[in-house]
C-alpha positions as CSV (number, residue, x, y, z in Angstrom):
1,X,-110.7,170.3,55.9
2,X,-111.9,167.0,57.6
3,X,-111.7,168.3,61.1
4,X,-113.7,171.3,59.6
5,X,-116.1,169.1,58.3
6,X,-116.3,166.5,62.0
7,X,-117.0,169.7,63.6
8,X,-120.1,171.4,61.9
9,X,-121.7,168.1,62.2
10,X,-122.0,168.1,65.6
11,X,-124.3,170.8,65.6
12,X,-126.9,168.3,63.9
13,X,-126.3,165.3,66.6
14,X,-130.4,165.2,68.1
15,X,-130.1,161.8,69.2
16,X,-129.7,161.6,72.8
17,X,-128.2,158.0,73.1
18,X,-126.4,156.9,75.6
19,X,-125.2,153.4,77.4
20,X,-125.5,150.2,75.3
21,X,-128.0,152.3,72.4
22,X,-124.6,154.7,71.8
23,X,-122.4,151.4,72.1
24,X,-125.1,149.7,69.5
25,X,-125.1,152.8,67.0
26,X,-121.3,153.1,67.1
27,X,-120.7,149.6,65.9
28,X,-123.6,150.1,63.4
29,X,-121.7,153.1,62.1
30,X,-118.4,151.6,62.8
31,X,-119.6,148.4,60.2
32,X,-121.2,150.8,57.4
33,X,-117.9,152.6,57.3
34,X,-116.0,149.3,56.9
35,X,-118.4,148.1,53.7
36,X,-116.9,147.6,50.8
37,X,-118.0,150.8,47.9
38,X,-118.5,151.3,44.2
39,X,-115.7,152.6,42.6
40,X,-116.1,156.3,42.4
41,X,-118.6,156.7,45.8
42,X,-116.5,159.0,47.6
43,X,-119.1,161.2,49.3
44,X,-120.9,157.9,50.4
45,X,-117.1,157.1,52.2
46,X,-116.8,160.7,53.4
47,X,-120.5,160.6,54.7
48,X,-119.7,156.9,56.7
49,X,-116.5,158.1,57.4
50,X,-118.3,161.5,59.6
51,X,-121.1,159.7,61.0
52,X,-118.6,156.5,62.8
53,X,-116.2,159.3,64.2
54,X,-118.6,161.8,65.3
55,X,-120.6,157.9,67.0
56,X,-116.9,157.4,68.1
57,X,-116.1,160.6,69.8
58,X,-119.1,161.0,71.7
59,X,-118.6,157.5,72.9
60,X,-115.6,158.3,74.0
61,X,-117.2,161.1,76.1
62,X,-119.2,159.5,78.1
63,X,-116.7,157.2,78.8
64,X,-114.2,160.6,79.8
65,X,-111.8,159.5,76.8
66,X,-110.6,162.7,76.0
67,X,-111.0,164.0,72.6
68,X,-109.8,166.4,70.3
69,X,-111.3,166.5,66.8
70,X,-107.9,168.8,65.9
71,X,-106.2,164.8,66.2
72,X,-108.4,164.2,63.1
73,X,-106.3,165.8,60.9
74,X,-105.1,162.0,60.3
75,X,-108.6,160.5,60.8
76,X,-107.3,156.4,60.5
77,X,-105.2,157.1,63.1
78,X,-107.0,159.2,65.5
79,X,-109.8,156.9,65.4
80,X,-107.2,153.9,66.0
81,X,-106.1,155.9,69.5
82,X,-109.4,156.2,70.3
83,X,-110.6,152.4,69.7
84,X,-107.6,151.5,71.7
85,X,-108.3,153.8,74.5
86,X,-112.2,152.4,74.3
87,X,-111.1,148.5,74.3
88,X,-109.1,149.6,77.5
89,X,-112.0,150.6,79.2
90,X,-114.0,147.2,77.9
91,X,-115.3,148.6,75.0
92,X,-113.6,146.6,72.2
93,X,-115.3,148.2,68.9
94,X,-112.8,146.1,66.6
95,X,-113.6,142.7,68.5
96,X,-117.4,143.4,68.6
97,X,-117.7,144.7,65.1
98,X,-115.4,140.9,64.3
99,X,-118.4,139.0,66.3
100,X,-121.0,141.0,64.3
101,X,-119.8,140.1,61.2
102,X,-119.5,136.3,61.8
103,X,-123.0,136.2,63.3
């Protein structure tokens, strides 16, 4: 149901970022997903939960990262593989989003 839902939502992405703005949105996504929530606001967790992966797969992208939203059938994990494979390329979402937060 999740990868169902990841993919339909990529038919509303308008935004043609790219670069340092994709980077910037990601981490802004990444960060909103992250916050603490009411008890009892799943669709608001859902809703952050779409919008960092579908920031973190077409990061990924334009980095070549190869991506299959079917590997979000376990969506902690995928996005873990992913974040990994980013920081390898000098991308570290978890370090940056760290820095953010202390800032």
């Amino acid at each position: 149901m999740y990868t169902h839902l990841l993919s339909s939502v990529f038919e509303d992405w308008v935004d043609e970022l790219s670069g340092a703005a994709l980077i910037d949105y990601a981490l802004i996504c990444r960060a909103e997903m992250l916050a603490p929530r009411a008890a009892g606001c799943g669709c608001d967790a859902l809703a952050a939960e779409i919008t960092y992966d579908r920031a973190l797969i077409k990061l990924c992208a334009s980095q070549r990262i190869e991506v299959d939203v079917a590997g979000f059938s376990d969506p902690r994990r995928e996005r873990e593989r992913l974040e990994r494979k980013l920081a390898a390329v000098g991308i570290d979402l978890v370090a940056l989003t760290r820095e953010s937060a202390s800032t």
